[in-house]
Every structure is written in C-alpha cells, then in structure tokens.
C-alpha positions, 0 to 999 in steps of 0.5 A: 516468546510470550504472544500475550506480551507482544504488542504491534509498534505504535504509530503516532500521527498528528493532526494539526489545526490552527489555533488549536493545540496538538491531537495526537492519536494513535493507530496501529493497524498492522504496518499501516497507519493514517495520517491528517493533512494540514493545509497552509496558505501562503497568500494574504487572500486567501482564508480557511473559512471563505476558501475551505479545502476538503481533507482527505487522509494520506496513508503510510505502509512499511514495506517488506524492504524497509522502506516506508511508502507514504501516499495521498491526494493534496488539493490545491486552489485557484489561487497562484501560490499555496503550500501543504504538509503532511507530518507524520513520526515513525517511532519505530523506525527512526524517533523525530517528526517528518514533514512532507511539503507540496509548494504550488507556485505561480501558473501560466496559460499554455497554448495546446498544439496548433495542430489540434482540432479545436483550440483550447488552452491549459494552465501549467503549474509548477510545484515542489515536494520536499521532506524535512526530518524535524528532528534529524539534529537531535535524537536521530543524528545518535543513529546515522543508520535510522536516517533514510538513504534514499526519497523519491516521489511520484506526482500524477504519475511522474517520477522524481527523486529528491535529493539531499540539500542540508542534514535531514532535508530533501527537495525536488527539482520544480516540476510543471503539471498541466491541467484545464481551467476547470480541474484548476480551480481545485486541483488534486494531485495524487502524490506518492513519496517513498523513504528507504532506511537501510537495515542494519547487520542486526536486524538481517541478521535476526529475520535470517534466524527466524526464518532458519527456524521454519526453513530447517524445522527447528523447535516446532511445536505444532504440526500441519497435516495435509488432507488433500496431499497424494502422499502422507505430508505434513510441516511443521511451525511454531506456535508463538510465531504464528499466533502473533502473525495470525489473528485466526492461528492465535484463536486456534492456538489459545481457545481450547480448541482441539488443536490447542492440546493436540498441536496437530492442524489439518489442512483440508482446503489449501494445497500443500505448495500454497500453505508452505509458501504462506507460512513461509510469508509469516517469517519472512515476509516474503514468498520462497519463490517468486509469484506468479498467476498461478500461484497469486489467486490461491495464496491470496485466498489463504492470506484471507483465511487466516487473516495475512493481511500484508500478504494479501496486499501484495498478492492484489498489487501482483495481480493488478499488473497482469491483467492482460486479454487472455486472463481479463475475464476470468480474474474479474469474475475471480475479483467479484466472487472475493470482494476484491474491489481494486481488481475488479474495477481494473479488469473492467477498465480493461474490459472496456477499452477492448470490447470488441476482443472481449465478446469474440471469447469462450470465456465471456459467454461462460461470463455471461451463463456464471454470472449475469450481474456481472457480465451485465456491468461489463456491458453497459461499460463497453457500451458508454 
C-alpha cells in the first residue's frame, strides 16, 4: 500500500439556509466532522429575523464499533411549537442524506411539590426527535447492510431509543422536560443521537488481517527498539500502515530522516507495554487489554506524541469516569500540565463539591508547593 495514494473519507455536511441555494462544504477531520443546524418555524408568529436563534455546530464522530455518534445543543424559544433539524450524509458509510428533527410542542405550567420551602413554578415541554434517511428508497435500500440497526438518543440526560415506524424512518416516544420560566425563554437542550450500522463479514474480516500483520509480526519493514527496556526488546510494524495513521510516523518515514534509510526507531520515552498497546491501537482500533488508570495517562501522552487522535479521545473519556477522591488531585494537576481542558474542568468540579476531604490529604499540600496557580483556582472554587 502506497500512503501517498491514500486519502481520509469525505465527509459532506450541509448547511441550508432559507432562501438560499445548498452550500456543501467539506471537512475530513479525522473521523470527525461538523455539521450546521437549520432552524424551522412552524408557527406563523414567529420570524427569523424578529426572533434570531444562535447556531451552534453539532459534531458527528465514527465510533471504533461502527456506530456513529451524532451531538449538539438545539435552542428553542418561548414560543409553544417549533421544530429543528440537522442533516448530515455519511458517504462512506451508507450513501443518501439523514435528517435529525427535534419537534417542541405545547408546554404547561407545572406546580413543584407543595412540600417545597418556597413556592415556585416550572413549565414542561414536551418534545420528540425522530431520523429519517431521506434516501433510504433509492441508493440505500441496494444495501439493506448500510441501513442503521439500531438509533437512540440522550435529551438533557435522558435515555430514549427510537424506534423503526416506516423504511428509514425512526421516532421517539414524547418525552416531557422540565424547565424555569427564565431557561424557557431560550431553551438549549443538549441532544446526543446514536446510529449503529452492523459491519459485514468483509470488513471483520479485512481489520482481523490487518491487525494479524502486527499481532503475528508479518512482512514488518521497520523495527522499534526500546532504550528504556531492562533486557534487548524490540517490535516490529509497517511502514505504510503507520504512516497513514500517523502524521509524525509519515514525517519520519518519508523525510530523510535516519530512520527513513535505516527502518530502525528508537523508543527513549515511552515504556515498552505502552508503546505496544499504541501500536496495537493503530491497527485495530482498539487497545489489546482493557485500560485502566495506570495505563490510561501514559497511552495518552504517546497518542499526543505521535499524534493518535482518536486514541487520545478515548483515553480522556476513560479518564473522565474515574475520577473519584483518591485520584482528584493528582489527575487534575496531570490534566493541567497536558492542556487537557475536559479533565481539568471535571476534577475541579469535584474538588469542589468535596473541599473538606480534599484539604485533609497529602496530596493538596503537595498541590499547593507543585503548583500554586492551580491549587489557588481550586480554592476560590470551594470557596464559592
């Protein structure tokens, strides 16, 4: 294989404004890809240009399993009824455009407990997503294994899954959200909606070979020596592989550097068990073992290093579910010194929510001395 002849798939999102002809514009961005949002009215009241409604970007990630993962924040009115969509074409996947709707309907006033302190009211809206793959009776239905096999969502933290009501048609159940009369008036509602397509023999098939070549050492035609083994280790890859999934292994690989001629790397600041399980990651898609704490941190410092960006991904989103008393502080000072903005904001959240216990530990003074700044931040948000 030829890495000069590869080229990442093309994702095609559409922004679609009234009045105004189709802009297509195209992103590859790894296996990401940003998508517009247009807003639709569906009261006569209510006009774009009285009423304008800010336009965030709804992100769409392919997933190692083959699903795709589709998230943004809809914003709504104070209007009773109105209706958004996002649509969005994963060519590679399956060829045809895919609509994402989120319908409000009409709201109520609803009366909080009588046991509540102070009297206060909420509203409660209902709403309704639904998917529709706009071409799902044309150039999908040749490909009944591109069709997705399964959808769900999450609304504000709320599980739904939708479910099948006409070919390449999916709809939620109404769901009721509950908000105050000020957070009515513009609503956001964060919204994640999943589409799983199943792989077929072929493609399991074709990522089992790959990842042979590596797991049995086949054909290598570059070997990775270890500096910081105890005993002579070394492991070997292959050049085309890495460089399409490394921007730093095809700058290595192709610029006249030594290793160009010699197809022989040294590893000096990565241990042996961590750089196996990157390249491991590189073929796969997945680690070889299952991560853990230990081993989260230091893959993800390779990942940075030689710029795995998915695998860098994966190893935050671990992260973020371990935070816990024992490690708060330790990984928000490792989050700091990595610019990792998601885990740092997470630790402090929890810093926060248990000062008392956090100040009683070895490791806050050791914050403290190591890093005042941050220790400093960490205080004035316990003390709010």
């Amino acid at each position: 294989m030829d890495s000069r002849l590869w080229k990442p798939p093309t994702y095609v999102a559409e922004k679609l404004n009234p009045g105004e002809k189709d802009i297509i514009e195209e992103k590859p961005i790894r296996s990401s890809f940003i998508v517009r949002r247009e807003r639709l009215a569906n009261t006569a009241a209510l006009s774009p240009e009285k009423h304008p409604s800010p336009v965030p970007d709804f992100q769409v990630t392919e997933l190692d399993d083959g699903s795709f993962k589709i998230q943004g924040t809809f914003n709504t009115t104070e209007y009773e009824t109105s209706r958004q969509e996002v649509k969005f074409k994963l060519n590679h996947i399956c060829p045809g455009l895919f609509s994402f709707h989120l319908s409000r309907t009409s709201y109520q006033p609803n009366q909080l407990a009588a046991d509540c302190e102070t009297s206060s009211s909420s509203f409660e809206v209902m709403v309704e997503i639904s998917l529709e793959n706009m071409s799902s009776r044309s150039v999908c239905s040749e490909d009944s294994y591109r069709k997705p096999t399964a959808v769900w969502a999450s609304i504000n933290t709320q599980k739904i899954v939708l479910e099948p009501f006409s070919p390449g048609q999916w709809k939620s159940a109404k769901m009721p959200l509950v908000s105050s009369p000020s957070e009515l008036q513009q609503m956001k509602i964060p919204c994640v909606l999943w589409i799983n397509f199943s792989r077929t023999y072929g493609e399991m098939n074709a990522q089992m070979q790959f990842v042979s070549l590596y797991v049995n050492q086949l054909n290598c035609d570059v070997t990775f020596h270890f500096d910081t083994a105890e005993k002579d280790e070394s492991i070997g890859g292959h050049v085309n592989i890495l460089s399409v999934r490394s921007s730093v292994f095809a700058a290595m690989f192709q610029s006249g550097m030594q290793e160009t001629n010699t197809r022989k790397v040294c590893i000096k600041d990565i241990k042996p068990d961590i750089f196996k399980q990157l390249l491991h990651y590189i073929y796969s898609g997945r680690t070889s073992t299952k991560l853990s704490e230990e081993i989260a941190q230091p893959l993800y410092v390779a990942a940075d290093m030689y710029d795995i960006e998915d695998l860098k991904d994966e190893c935050v989103q671990f992260l973020l579910c371990c935070i816990k008393l024992e490690n708060a502080i330790n990984l928000m000072a490792w989050a700091h010194v990595h610019s990792i903005d998601s885990i740092k904001e997470a630790t402090l959240t929890f810093v926060e929510s248990r000062g008392r216990e956090i100040c009683k530990q070895d490791d806050w003074e050791r914050l403290i001395k190591n890093y005042p700044d941050l220790s400093l931040l960490a205080s004035r948000r316990m003390l709010k």
